[in-house]
N, C-alpha and C positions, 0 to 999 in steps of 0.2 A: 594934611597934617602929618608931621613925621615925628616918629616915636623913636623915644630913647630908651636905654634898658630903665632908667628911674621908672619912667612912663609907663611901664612894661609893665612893672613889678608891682606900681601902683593901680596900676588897671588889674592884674592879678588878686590884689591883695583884696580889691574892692570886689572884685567875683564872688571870692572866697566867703567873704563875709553876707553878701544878699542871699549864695545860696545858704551860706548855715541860718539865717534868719527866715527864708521861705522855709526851710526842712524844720526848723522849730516852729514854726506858726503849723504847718499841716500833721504834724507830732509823730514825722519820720526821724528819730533819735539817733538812729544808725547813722544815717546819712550829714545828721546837725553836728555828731562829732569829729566824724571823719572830717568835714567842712571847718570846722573848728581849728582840728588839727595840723589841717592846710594853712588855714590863715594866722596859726601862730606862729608856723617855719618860716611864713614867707614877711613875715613882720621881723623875724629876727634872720633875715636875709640866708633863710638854711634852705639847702634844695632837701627836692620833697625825696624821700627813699622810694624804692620801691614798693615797699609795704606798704607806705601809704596812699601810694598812689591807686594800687591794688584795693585797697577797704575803701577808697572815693570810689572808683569803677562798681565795686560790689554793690555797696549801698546806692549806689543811682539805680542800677539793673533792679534790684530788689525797691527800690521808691517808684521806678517806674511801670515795673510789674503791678503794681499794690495801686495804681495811679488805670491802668489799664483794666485792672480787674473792677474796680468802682466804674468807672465808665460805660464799661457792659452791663453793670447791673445785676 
């Protein structure tokens, strides 16, 4: 299969959105808005800044901490 940038953008867009929908069902908020945030830029074809890219990375590290620490029990 060979991807174009639409295809790109559209597989992006649609990341965006399962992960803000899995981080709102498990009631990681941080993570649902950065996720959020993501999938509104790239719906209105804006690249992501730094900053946001930045509070995505944070809020994973922190869900997956929070994710690791229930695990152990």
């Amino acid at each position: 299969m060979q991807l174009n940038a639409g295809s790109k953008l559209a597989d992006a867009q649609f990341l965006a959105h399962s992960l803000k929908g899995a981080a709102a069902n498990l009631g990681m908020n941080r993570l649902r808005k950065a996720a959020d945030a993501g999938e509104r830029a790239l719906r209105a074809k804006t690249a992501l800044n730094t900053d946001l890219i930045s509070e995505l990375q944070a809020a994973s590290r922190e869900a997956i901490a929070a994710a690791e620490k229930l695990a152990a029990g």
